[in-house]
C-alpha positions, -999 to 999 in steps of 0.1 A, spaced: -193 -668 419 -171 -646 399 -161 -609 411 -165 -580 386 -136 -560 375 -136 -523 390 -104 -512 374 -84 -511 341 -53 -531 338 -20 -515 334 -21 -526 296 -52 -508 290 -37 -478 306 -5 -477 287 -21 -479 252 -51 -454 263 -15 -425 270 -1 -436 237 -29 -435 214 -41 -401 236 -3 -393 234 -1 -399 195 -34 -379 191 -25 -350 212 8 -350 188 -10 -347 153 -32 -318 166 -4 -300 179 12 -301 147 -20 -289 127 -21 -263 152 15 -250 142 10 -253 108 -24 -231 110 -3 -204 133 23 -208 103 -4 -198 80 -24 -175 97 13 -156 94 16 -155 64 -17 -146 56 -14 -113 75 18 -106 60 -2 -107 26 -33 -89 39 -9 -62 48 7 -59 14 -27 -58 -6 -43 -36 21 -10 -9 20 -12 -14 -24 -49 -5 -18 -39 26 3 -17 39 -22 -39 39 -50 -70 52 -36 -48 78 -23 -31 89 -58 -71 83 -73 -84 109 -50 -53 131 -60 -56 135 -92 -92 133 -97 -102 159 -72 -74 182 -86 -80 218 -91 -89 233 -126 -63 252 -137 -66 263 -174 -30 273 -178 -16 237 -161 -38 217 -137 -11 190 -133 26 199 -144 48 167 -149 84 174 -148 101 145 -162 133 143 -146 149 110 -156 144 77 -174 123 62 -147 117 94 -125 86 122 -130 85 145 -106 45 159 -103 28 188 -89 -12 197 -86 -34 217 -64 -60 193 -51 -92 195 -30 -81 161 -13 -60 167 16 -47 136 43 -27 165 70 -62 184 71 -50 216 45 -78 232 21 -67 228 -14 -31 217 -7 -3 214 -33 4 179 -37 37 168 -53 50 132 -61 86 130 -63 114 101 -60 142 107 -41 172 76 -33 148 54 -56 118 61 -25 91 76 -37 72 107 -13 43 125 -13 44 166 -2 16 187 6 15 219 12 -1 254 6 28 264 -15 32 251 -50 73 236 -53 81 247 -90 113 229 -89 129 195 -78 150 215 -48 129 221 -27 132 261 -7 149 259 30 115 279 43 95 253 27 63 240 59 46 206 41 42 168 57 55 143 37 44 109 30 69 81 20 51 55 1 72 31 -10 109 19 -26 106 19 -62 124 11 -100 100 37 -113 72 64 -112 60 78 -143 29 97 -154 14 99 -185 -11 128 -196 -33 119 -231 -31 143 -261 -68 139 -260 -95 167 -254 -106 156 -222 -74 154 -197 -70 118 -184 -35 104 -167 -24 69 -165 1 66 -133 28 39 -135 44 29 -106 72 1 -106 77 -8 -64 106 -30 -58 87 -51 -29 52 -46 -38 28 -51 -68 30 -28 -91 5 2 -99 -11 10 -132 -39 34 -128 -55 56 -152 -75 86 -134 -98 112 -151 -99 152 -131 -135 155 -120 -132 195 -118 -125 200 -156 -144 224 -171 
């Protein structure tokens, strides 16, 4: 009578680890490669989600700016690749009623000022009480107002790390 085997051989044991061993190998590996990924897919999410931010907040700028029939957005063009903007606005971020909102580019970064005084000039006053937001590095920042009847601005932004901004806004509060 012949006596069944209760165990596994060493043999079977030794290329069970190694096939479990080559396994366990291959899905660390796709594991790394995902984590890899997963990076750089946040990094990217970031960019598009901070581009996003940007424009919706120049959008709500300019088309919730203040009727002014005398000059409801003046553009100072300053240099080549430099405007330097001012308008009263209805869209506040640092919780002002109709703030002043100027765009300006200063050591090639471009900021964003609001306060409840109007700057007139590129200096800005000692006294001056505004929050400022810095929104990015860029070649350029130009803005363009049509010779048309109806007021309509196309804002050109040129970031140096970022994609760049071409937006075209229309003032709701024209009358």
């Amino acid at each position: 009578m012949r006596r069944l085997r209760a165990a596994f051989t060493l043999i079977e044991m030794l290329i069970a680890v190694s096939i479990f061993s080559i396994m366990m190998l291959y899905l660390y590996k796709t594991y790394s490669t995902l984590n890899i990924s997963n990076a750089n897919l946040k990094g990217e999410v970031s960019k598009i989600q901070k581009i996003q931010k940007i424009k919706k907040l120049i959008f709500l700028d300019f088309t919730l700016a203040i009727y002014n029939p005398r000059d409801m957005i003046t553009i100072d063009n300053r240099e080549k690749n430099e405007d330097f903007v001012v308008l009263q606005t209805s869209h506040s971020v640092h919780r002002r009623i109709n703030p002043y909102v100027t765009y300006m580019v200063k050591n090639k970064k471009l900021y964003r000022l609001e306060s409840l005084k109007k700057f007139t000039s590129y200096e800005l006053p000692s006294d001056a009480a505004f929050d400022i937001d810095e929104l990015g590095e860029v070649k350029s920042f130009r803005v363009y107002k049509t010779t048309k009847k109806t007021q309509s601005y196309l804002v050109a932004i040129d970031f140096k790390s970022m994609d760049d901004i071409l937006l075209k806004v229309n003032p709701l509060n024209e009358y």
